[in-house]
C-alpha positions in Angstrom: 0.0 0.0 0.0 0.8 3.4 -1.1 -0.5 4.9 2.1 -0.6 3.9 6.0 -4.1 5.8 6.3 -5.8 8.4 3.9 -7.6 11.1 5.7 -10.5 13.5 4.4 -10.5 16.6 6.8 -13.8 18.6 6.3 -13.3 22.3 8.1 -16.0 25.0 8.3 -15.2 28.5 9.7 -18.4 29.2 11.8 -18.1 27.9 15.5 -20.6 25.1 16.6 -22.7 26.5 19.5 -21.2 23.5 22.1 -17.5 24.4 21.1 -16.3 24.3 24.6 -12.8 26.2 25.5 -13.0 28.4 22.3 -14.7 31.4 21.6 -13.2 32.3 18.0 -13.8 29.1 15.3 -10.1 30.1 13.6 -8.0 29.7 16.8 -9.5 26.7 17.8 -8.8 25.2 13.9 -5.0 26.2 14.6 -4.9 24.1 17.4 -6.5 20.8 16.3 -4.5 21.5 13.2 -1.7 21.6 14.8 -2.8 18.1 16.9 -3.4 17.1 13.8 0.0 17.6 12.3 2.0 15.7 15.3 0.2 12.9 15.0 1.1 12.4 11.0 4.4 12.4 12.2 6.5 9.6 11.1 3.4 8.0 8.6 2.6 7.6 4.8 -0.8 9.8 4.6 -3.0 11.2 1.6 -4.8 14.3 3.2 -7.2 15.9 1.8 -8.7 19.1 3.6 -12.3 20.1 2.3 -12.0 23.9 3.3 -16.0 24.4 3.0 -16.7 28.0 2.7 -13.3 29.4 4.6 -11.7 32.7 4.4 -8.3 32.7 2.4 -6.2 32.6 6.2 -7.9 29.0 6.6 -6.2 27.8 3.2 -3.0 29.4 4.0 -3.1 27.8 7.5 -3.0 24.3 6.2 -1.0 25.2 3.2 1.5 26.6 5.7 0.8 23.3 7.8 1.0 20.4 5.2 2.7 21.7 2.1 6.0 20.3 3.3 5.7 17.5 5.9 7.8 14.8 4.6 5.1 11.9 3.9 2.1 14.0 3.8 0.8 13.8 0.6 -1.4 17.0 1.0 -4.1 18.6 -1.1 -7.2 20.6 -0.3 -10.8 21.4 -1.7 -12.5 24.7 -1.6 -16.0 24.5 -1.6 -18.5 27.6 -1.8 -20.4 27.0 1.2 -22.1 23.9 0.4 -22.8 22.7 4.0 -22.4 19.5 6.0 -24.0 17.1 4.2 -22.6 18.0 0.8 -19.1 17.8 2.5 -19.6 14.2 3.8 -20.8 13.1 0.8 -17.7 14.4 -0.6 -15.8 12.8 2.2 -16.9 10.0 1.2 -16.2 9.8 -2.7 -12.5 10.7 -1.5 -11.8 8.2 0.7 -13.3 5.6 -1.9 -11.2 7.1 -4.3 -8.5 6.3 -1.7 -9.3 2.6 -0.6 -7.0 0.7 -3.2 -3.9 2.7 -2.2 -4.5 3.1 1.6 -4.5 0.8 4.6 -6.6 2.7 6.4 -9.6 5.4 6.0 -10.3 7.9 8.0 -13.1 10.9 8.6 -11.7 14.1 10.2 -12.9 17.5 11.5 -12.1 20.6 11.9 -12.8 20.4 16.3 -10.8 17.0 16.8 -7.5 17.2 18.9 -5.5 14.2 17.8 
């Protein structure tokens, strides 16, 4: 396999009403973001980050993030707002894009600390 574990990271900028410890939705996407990034450490991973109606600072955060993380094989997908069942669905045609090359699949979001 190509890939230890493909991941398909869906992030929207407007802060769920039970976020707990955060009161501003882009701080709080630095920080799992950067959870996010520690734990790739060390693996073979296709990422792709679904950025689903962001502001340009969200793409440059995980370009920033991503771009050059030896093993990452990063890409991301702007989408105009299309909401959250939308984004799963296209979840989902990613990571079956993904099956043949990757071990393992995985569902991500932006408020998960890894």
């Amino acid at each position: 396999m190509k890939y230890q574990i493909a991941i398909a990271h869906r992030v929207c900028p407007v802060l769920a009403k039970t976020a707990s410890h955060y009161t501003d939705k882009f701080e709080m996407v630095k920080a799992t973001t950067a959870s996010l990034a520690r734990a790739l450490t060390g693996l073979r991973v296709k990422l792709v980050v679904i950025l689903d109606g962001c502001p340009p600072e969200y793409a440059r955060l995980f370009d920033d993030v991503f771009a050059h993380i030896e093993g990452v094989d990063y890409s991301r997908e702007n989408t105009p707002a299309i909401g959250n069942h939308a984004t799963y669905g296209r979840q989902l045609e990613i990571l079956a894009d993904c099956a043949a090359e990757a071990e393992n699949l995985y569902f991500s979001e932006d408020d998960y600390l890894y």
